[in-house]
Backbone bond lengths (Angstrom), bond angles and torsions (degrees), N, CA, C in turn:
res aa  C-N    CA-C-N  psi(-1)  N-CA   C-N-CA  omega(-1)  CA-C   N-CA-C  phi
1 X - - - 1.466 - - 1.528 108.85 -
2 X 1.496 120.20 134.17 1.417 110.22 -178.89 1.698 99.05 -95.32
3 X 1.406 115.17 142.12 1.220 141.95 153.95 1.649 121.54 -123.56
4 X 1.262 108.15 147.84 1.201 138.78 147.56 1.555 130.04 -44.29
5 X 1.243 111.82 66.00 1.569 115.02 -170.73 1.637 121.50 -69.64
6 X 1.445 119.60 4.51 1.541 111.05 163.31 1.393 124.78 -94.60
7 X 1.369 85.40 -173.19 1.826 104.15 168.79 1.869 90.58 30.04
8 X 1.572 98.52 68.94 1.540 105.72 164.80 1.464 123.34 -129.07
9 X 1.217 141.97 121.54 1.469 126.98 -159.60 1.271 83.78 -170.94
10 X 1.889 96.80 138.89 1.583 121.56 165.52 1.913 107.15 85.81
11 X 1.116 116.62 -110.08 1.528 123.97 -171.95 1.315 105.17 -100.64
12 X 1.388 125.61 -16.65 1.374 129.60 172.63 1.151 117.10 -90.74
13 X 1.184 140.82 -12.12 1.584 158.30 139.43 1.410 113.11 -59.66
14 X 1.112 119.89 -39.80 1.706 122.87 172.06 1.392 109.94 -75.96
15 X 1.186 110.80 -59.90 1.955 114.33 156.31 1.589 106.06 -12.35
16 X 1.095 108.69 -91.86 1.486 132.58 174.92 1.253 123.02 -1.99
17 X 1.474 89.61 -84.54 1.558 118.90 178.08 1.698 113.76 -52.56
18 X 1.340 123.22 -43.27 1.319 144.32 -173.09 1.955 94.37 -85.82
19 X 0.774 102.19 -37.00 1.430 90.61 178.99 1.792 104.43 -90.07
20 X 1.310 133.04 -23.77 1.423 116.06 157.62 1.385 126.35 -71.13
21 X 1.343 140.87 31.73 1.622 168.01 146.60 1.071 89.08 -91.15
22 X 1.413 167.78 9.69 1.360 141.79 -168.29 1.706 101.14 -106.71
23 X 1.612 113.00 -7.01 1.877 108.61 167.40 0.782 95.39 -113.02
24 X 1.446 148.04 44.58 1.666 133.18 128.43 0.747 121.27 7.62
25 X 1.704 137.15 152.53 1.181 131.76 145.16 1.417 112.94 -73.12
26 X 1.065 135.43 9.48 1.574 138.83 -163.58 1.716 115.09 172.40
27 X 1.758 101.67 134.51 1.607 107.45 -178.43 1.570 106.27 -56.01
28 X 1.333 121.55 -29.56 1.564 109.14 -170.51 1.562 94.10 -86.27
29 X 1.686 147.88 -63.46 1.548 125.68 156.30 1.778 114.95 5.52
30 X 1.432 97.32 -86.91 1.321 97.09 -177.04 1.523 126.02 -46.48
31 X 1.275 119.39 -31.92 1.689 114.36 -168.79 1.612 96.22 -100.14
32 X 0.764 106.48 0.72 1.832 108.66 156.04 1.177 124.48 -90.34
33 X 1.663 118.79 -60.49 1.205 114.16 177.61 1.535 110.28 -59.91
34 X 1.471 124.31 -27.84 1.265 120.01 174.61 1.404 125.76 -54.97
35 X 1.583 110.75 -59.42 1.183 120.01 175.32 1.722 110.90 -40.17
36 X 1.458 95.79 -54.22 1.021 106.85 -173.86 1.613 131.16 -33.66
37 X 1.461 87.86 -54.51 1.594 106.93 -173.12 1.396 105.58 -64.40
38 X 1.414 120.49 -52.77 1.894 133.48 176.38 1.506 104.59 -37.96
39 X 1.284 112.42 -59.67 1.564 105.63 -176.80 1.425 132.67 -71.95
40 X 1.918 111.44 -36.20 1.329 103.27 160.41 1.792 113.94 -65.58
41 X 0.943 108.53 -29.19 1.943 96.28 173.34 0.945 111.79 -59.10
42 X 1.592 128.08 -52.52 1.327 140.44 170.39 1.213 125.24 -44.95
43 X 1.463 115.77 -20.10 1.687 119.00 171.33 1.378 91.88 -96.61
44 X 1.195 145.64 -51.25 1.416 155.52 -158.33 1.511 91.32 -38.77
45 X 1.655 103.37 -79.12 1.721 121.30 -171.12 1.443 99.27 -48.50
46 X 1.618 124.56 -58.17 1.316 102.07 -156.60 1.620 119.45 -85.71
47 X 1.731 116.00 -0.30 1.499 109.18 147.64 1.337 125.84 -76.99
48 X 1.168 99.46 -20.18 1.422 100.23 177.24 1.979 103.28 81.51
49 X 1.337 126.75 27.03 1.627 136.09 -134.31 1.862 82.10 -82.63
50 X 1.612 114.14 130.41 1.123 104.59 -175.10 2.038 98.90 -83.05
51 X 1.598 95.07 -153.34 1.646 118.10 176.03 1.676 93.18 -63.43
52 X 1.523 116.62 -74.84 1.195 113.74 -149.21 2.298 100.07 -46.97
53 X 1.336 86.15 -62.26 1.238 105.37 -178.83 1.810 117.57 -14.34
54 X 1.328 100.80 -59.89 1.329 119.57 -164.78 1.577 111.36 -78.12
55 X 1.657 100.96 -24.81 1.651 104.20 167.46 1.420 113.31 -77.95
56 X 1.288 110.52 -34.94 1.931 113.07 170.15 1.582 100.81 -62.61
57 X 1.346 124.53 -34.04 1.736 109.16 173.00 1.200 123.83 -53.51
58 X 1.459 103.36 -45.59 1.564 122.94 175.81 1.469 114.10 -61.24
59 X 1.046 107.21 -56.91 1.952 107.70 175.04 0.925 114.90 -79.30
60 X 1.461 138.20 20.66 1.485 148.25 152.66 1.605 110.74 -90.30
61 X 1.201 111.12 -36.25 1.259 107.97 178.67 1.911 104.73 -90.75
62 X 0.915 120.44 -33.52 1.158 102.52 173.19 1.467 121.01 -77.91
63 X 0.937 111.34 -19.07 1.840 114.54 161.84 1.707 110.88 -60.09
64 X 1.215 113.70 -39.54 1.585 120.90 165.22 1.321 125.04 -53.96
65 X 1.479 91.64 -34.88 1.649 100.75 -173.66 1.755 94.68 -84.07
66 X 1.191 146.75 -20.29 1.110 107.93 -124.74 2.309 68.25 -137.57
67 X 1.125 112.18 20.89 1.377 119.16 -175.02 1.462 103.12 -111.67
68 X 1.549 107.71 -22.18 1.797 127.64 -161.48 1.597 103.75 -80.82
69 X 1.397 109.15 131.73 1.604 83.66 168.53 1.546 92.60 -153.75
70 X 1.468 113.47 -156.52 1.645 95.22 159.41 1.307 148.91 -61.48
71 X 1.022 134.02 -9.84 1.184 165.79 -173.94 1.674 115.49 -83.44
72 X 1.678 107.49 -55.23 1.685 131.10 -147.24 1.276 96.14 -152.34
73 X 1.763 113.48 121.13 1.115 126.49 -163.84 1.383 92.58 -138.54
74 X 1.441 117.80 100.42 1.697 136.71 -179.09 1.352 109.85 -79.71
75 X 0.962 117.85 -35.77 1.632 129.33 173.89 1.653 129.34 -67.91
76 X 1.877 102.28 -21.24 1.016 122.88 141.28 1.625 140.86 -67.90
77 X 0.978 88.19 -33.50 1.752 119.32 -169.31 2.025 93.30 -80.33
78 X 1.360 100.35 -43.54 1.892 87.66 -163.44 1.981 92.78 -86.22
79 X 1.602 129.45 -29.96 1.136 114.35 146.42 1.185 146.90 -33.26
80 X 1.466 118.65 -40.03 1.282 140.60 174.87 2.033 107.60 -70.87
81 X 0.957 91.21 -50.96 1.852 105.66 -161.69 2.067 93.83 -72.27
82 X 1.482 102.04 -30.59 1.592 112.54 -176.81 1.712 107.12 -69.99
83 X 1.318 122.63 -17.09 0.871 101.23 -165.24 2.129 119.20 115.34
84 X 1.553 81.08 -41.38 1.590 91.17 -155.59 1.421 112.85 -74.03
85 X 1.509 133.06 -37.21 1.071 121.96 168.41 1.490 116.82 -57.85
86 X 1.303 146.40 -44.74 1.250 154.62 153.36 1.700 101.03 -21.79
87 X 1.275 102.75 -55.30 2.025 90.41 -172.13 1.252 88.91 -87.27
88 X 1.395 147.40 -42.38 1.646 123.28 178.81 1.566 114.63 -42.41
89 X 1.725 118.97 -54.09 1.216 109.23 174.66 1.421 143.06 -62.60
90 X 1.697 107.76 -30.20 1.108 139.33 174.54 2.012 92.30 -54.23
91 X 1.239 114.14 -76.65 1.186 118.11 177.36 1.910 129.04 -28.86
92 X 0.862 96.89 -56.83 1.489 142.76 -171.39 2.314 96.96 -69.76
93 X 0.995 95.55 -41.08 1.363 104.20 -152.41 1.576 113.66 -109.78
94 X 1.233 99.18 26.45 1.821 101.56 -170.07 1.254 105.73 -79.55
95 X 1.548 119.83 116.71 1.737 132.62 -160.98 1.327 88.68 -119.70
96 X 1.470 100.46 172.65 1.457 126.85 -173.37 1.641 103.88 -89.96
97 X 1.265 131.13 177.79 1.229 133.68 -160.24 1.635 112.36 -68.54
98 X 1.117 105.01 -52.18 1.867 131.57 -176.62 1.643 97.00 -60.88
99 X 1.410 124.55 -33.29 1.623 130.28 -141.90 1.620 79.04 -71.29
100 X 1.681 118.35 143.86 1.238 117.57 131.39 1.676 132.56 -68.52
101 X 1.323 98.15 131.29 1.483 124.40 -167.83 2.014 100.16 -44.42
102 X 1.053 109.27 121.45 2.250 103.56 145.24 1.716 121.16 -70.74
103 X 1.101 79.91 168.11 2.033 72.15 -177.88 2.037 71.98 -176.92
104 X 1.388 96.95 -168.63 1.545 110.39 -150.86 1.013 110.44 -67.70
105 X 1.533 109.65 139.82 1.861 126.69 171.70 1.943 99.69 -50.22
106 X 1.520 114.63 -51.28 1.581 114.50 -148.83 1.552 125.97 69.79
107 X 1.374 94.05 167.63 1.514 77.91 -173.81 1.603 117.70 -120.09
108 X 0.993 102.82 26.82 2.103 132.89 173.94 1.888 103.35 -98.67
109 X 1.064 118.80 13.73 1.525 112.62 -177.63 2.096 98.80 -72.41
110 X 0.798 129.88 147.20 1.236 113.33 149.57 1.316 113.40 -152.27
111 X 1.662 130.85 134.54 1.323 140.05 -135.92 1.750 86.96 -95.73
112 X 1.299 126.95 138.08 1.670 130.93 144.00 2.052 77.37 120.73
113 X 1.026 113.45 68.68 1.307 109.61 -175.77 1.924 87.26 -104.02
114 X 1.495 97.30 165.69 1.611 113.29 -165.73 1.980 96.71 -83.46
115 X 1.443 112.16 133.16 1.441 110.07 -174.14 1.789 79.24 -82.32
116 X 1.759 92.23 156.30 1.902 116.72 156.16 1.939 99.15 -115.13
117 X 1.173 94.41 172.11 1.281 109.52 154.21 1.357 135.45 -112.56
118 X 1.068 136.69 159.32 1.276 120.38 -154.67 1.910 124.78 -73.67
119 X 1.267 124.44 129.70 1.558 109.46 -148.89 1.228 118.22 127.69
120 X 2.228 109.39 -66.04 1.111 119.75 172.24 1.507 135.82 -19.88
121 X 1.169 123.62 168.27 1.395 136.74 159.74 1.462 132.16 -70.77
122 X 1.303 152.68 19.54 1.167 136.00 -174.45 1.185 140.29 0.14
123 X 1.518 105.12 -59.40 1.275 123.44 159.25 1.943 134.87 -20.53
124 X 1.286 97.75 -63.15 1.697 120.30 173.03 1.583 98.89 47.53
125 X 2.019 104.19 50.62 1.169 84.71 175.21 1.736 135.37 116.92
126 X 1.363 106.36 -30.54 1.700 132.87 -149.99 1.554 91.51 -83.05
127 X 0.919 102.49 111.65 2.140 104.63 178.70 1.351 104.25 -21.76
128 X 1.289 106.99 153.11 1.714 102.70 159.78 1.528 100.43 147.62
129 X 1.758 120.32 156.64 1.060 89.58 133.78 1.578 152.61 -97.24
130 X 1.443 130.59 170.71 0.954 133.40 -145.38 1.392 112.52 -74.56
131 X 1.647 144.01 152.92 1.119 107.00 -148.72 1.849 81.23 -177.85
132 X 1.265 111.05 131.43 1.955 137.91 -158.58 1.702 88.26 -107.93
133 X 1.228 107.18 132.91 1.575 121.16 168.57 1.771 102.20 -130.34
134 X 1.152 90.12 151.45 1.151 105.37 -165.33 1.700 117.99 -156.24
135 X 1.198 105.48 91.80 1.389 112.12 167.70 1.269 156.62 -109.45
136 X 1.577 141.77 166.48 1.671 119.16 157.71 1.473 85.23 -122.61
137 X 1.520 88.52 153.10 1.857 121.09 155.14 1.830 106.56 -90.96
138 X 0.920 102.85 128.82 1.653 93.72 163.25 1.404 99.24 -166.23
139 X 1.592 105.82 157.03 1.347 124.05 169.93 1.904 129.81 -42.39
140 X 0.901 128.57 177.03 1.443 134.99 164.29 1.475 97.37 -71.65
141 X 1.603 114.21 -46.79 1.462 89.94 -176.10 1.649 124.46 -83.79
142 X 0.734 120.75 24.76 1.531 133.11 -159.36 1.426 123.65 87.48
143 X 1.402 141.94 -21.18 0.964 159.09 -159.51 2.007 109.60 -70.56
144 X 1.470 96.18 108.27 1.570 93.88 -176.55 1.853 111.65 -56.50
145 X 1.185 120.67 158.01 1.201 114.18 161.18 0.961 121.98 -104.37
146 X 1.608 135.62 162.06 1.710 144.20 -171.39 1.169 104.83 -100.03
147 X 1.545 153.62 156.63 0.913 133.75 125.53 1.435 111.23 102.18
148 X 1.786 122.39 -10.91 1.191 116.52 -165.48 1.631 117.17 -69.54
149 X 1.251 124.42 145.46 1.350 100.54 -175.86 1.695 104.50 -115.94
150 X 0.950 101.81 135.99 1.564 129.02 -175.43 1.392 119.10 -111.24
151 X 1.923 109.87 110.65 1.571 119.39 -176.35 1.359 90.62 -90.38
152 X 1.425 128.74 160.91 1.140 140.76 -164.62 1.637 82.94 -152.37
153 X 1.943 105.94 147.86 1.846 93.44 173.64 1.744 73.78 -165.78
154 X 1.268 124.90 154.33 1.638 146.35 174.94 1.142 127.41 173.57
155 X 1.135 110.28 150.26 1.929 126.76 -175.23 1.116 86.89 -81.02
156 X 1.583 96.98 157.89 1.589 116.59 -177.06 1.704 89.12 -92.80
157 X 1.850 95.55 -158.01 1.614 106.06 -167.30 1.880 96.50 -87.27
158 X 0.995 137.54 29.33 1.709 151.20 -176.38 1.876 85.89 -121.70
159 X 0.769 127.76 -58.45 1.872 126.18 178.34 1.142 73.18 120.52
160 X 1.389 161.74 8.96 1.326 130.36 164.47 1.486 126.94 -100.96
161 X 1.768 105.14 154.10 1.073 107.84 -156.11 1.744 101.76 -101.86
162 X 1.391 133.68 159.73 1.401 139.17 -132.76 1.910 86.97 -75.73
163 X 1.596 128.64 -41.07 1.075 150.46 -160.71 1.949 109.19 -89.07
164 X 1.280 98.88 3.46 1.666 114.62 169.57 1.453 102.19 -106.44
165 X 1.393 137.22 -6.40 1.518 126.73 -174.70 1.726 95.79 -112.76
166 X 1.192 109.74 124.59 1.662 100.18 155.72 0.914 134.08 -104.45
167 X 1.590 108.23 38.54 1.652 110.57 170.56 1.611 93.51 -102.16
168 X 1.140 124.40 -21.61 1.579 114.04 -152.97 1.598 109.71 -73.78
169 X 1.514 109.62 129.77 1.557 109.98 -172.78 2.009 115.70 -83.19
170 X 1.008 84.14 11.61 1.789 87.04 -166.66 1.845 100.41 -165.24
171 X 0.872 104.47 147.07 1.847 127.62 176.49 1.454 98.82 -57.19
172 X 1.785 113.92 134.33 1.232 101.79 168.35 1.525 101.08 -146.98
173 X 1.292 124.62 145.54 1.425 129.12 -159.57 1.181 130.44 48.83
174 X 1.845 102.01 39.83 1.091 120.43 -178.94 1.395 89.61 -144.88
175 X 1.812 109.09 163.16 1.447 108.83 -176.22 1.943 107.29 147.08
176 X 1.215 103.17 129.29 1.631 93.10 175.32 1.975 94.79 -111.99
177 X 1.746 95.40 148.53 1.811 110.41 144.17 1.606 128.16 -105.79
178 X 0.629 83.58 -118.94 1.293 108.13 -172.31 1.828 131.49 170.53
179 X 1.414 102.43 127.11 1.813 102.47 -177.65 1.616 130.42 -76.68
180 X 0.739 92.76 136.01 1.743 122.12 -171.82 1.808 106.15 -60.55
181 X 1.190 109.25 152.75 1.133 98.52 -168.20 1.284 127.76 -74.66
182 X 1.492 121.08 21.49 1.451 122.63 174.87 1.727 88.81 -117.67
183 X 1.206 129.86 49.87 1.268 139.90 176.70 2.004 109.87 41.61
184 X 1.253 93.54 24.11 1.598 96.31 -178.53 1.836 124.19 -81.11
185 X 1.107 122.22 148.81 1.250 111.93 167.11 1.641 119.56 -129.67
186 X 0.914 165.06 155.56 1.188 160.78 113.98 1.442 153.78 -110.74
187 X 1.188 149.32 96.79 1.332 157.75 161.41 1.461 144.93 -73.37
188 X 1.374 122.49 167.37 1.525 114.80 -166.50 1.826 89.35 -128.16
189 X 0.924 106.76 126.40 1.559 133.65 174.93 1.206 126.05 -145.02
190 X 1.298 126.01 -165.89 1.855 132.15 -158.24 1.623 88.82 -133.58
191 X 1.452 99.03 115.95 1.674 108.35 170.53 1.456 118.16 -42.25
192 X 1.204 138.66 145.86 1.249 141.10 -144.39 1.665 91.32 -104.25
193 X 1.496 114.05 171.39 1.622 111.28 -177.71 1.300 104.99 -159.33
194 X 1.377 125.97 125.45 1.282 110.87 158.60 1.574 138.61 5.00
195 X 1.401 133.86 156.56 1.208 110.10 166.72 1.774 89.85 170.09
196 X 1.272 113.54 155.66 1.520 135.44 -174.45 1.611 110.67 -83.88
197 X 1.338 114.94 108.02 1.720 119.16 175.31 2.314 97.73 -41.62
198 X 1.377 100.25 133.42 1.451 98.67 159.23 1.672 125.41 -48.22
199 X 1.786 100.98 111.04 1.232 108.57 -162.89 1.924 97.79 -115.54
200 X 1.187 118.94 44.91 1.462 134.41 172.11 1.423 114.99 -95.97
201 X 1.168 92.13 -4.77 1.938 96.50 -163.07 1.769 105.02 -118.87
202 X 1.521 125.01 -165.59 1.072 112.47 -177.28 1.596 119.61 -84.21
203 X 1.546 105.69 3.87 1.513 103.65 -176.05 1.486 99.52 -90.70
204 X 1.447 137.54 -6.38 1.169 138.55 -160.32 1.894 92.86 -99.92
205 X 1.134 91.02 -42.44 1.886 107.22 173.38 1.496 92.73 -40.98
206 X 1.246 131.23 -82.10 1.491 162.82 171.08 1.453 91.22 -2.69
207 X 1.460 104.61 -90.93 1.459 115.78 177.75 1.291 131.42 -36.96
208 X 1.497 120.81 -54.74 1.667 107.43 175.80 1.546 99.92 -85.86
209 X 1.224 144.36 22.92 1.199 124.11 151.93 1.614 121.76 -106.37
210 X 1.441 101.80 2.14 1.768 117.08 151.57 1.388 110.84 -83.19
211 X 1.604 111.26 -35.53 1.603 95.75 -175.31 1.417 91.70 107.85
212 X 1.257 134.82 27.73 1.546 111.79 -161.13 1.588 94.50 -129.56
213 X 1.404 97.92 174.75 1.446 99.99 -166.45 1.554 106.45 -101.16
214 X 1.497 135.27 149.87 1.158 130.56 162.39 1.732 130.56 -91.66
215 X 1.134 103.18 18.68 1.632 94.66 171.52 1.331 110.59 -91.99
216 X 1.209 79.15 173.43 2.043 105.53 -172.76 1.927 102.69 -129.87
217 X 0.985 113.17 117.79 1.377 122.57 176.64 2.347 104.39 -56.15
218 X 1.571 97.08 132.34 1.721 93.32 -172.09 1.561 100.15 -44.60
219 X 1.245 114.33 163.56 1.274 166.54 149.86 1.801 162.19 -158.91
220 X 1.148 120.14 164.88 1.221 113.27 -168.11 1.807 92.73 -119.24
221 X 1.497 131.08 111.57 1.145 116.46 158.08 2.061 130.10 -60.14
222 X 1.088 90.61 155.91 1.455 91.85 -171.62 1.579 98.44 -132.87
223 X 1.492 127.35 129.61 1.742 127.80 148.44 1.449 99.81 -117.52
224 X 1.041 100.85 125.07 1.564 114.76 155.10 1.297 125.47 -107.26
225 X 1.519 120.63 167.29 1.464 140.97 172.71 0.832 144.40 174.17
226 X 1.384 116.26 107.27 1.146 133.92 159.93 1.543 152.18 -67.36
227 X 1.329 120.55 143.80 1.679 106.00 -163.07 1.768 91.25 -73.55
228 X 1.613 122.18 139.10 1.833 129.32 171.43 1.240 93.57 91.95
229 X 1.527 139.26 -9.59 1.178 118.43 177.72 1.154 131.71 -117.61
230 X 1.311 155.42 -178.36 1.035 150.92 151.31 1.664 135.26 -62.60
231 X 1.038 144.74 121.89 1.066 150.83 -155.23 1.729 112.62 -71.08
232 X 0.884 138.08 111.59 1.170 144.65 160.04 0.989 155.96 -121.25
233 X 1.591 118.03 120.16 1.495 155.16 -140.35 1.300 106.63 -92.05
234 X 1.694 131.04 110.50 1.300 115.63 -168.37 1.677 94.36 -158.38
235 X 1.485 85.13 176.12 1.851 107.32 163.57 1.596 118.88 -151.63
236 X 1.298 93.39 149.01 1.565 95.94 175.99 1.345 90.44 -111.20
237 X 1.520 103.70 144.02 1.098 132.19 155.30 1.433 136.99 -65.79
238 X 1.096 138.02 179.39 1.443 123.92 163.72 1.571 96.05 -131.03
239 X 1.453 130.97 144.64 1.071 131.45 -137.94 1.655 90.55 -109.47
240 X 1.284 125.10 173.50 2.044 109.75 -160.88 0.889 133.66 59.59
241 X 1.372 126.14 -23.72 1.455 139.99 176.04 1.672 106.61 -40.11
242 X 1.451 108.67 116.25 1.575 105.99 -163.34 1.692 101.95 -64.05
243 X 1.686 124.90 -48.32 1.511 137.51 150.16 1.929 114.31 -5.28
244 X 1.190 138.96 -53.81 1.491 150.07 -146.48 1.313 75.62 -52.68
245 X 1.084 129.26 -80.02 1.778 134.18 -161.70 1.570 112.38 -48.32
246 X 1.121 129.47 -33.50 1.581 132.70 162.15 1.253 124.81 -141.37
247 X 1.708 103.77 76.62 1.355 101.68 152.69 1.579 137.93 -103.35
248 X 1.203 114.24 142.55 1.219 119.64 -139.49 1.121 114.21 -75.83
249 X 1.466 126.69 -7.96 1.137 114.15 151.44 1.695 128.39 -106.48
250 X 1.237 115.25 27.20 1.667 128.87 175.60 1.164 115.34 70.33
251 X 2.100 121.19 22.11 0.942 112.05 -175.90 1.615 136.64 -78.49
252 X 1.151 100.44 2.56 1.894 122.81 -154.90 1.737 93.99 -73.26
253 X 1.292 109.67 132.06 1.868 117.34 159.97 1.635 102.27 -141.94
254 X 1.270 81.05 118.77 1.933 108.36 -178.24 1.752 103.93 -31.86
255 X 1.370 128.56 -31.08 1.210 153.79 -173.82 1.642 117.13 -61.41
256 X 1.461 106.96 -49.24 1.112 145.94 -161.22 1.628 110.11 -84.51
257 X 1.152 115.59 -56.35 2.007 131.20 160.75 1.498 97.75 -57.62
258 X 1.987 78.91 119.47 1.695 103.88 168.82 1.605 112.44 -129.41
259 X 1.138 101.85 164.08 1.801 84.19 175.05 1.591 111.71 -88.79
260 X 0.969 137.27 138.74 1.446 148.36 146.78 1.277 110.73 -61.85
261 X 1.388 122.35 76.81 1.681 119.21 -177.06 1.603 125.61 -70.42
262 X 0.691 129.59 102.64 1.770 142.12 -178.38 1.480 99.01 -51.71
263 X 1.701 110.40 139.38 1.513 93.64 164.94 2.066 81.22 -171.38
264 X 1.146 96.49 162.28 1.656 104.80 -175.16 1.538 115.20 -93.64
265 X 1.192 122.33 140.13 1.552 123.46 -131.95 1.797 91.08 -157.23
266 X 1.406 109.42 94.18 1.549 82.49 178.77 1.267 136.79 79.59
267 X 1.521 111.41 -2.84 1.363 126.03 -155.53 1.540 137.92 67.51
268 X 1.271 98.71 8.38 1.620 124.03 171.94 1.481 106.27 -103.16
269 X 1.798 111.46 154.36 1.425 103.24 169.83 1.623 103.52 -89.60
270 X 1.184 145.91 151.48 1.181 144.66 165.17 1.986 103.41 -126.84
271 X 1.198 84.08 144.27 1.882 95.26 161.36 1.010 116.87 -126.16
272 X 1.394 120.40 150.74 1.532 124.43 -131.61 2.026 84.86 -166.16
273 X 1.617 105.36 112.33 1.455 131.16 168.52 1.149 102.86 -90.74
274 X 1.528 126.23 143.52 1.751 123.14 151.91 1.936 84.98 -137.94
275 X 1.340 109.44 146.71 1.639 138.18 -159.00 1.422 111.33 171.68
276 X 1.835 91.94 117.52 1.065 118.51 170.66 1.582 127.23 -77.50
277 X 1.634 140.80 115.07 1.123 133.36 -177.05 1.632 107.54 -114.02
278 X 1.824 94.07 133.30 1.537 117.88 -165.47 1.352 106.00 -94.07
279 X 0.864 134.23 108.90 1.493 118.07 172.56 1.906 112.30 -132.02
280 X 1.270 89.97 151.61 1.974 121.10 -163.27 1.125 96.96 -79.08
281 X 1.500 103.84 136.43 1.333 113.18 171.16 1.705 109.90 -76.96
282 X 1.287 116.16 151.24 1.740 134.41 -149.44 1.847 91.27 -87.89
């Protein structure tokens, strides 16, 4: 469509702009970039956000960008802390009653992780104490699954995760199996612990200039998948965790908190999870 791109300011500039999205390559393009455009104007006008302002937006995000690499994904991290991945999944993720809940990707996932077998160590080591997982995969209808394969990824008892140290020569408390044919899984790892999202970067900026806190209540991430089903993105909790009530990135579902039961093993204390995961057919 030809328009007239001057002497445009206020609602006639938003006009504009929202009406050059109208040759999309696609109706869903357009009602995005549209939306899109209405609401950042719409915050624009009603902060009133001056020059300086809007250049500190800009060099906030490129400080994000430029902190991100393979490893550390900041762009994830200020999604997460915003709120926004939580309503993407929430959205995205409406399960049936039985279904175990999704909650946040994070931004420590990293794809080509080392397989164990079932029994194994995860750990390889990672401070903590020592700590037995124990799971099933099964259907909505009850039905165990075969074969499901399950990434497992967690910070040791330091909150750090194996891909925050650069001395470490090999992955540790990271690792996928796979379930057994009574849909079972199990592993030996380091009980999970509290610990503060990386606040070095501009999402940490973010936070102490809200005033807000950076922990994350312990956990063990979980991806699963199965062949007919849907893939699912999760965490268990550890149940007491003083964190459940504010974590900083809104990941907590009442569903999700299990206890990690302590008990003496050998003369060691060990904690020891068992959690069942529901997952929807695709």
């Amino acid at each position: 469509m030809h328009m007239k791109n001057w002497n445009l300011a206020d609602e006639e500039l938003t006009k504009a702009v929202r009406a050059s999205f109208q040759g999309a390559d696609s109706d869903r393009m357009q009602l995005v970039f549209d939306s899109l455009v209405r609401h950042l104007h719409g915050f624009i006008r009603e902060t009133e956000i001056t020059e300086e302002e809007w250049l500190a937006g800009i060099d906030f995000l490129t400080r994000a960008g430029h902190i991100t690499d393979d490893k550390r994904q900041e762009f994830v991290l200020l999604s997460d802390i915003l709120g926004v991945s939580m309503l993407v999944i929430g959205m995205n993720n409406r399960k049936p009653t039985r279904a175990t809940e999704s909650t946040v990707f994070g931004p420590f996932f990293v794809p080509g992780s080392p397989r164990y077998e079932n029994g194994d160590d995860l750990g390889k080591g990672a401070p903590g104490t020592p700590c037995i997982v124990r799971g099933l995969v099964s259907s909505t209808a009850g039905h165990p699954l075969v074969g499901a394969r399950v990434d497992v990824w967690q910070a040791d008892e330091d909150g750090m995760y194996d891909v925050q140290y650069a001395h470490l020569s090999e992955p540790r408390g990271r690792g996928h199996l796979f379930t057994e044919r009574d849909g079972r899984f199990w592993f030996r790892t380091i009980r999970p612990e509290a610990y503060p999202i990386p606040t070095d970067g501009p999402a940490g900026d973010l936070l102490r200039a809200s005033g807000r806190e950076a922990m994350r209540p312990a956990h063990i991430h979980f991806r699963i998948e199965a062949r007919g089903f849907e893939t699912l993105i999760t965490h268990v909790f550890a149940a007491g965790d003083p964190f459940l009530d504010s974590d900083a990135v809104f990941g907590v579902k009442r569903s999700l908190v299990a206890p990690f039961v302590e008990s003496e093993l050998d003369g060691e204390t060990v904690a020891e999870l068992d959690f069942e995961f529901v997952l929807v057919p695709s």
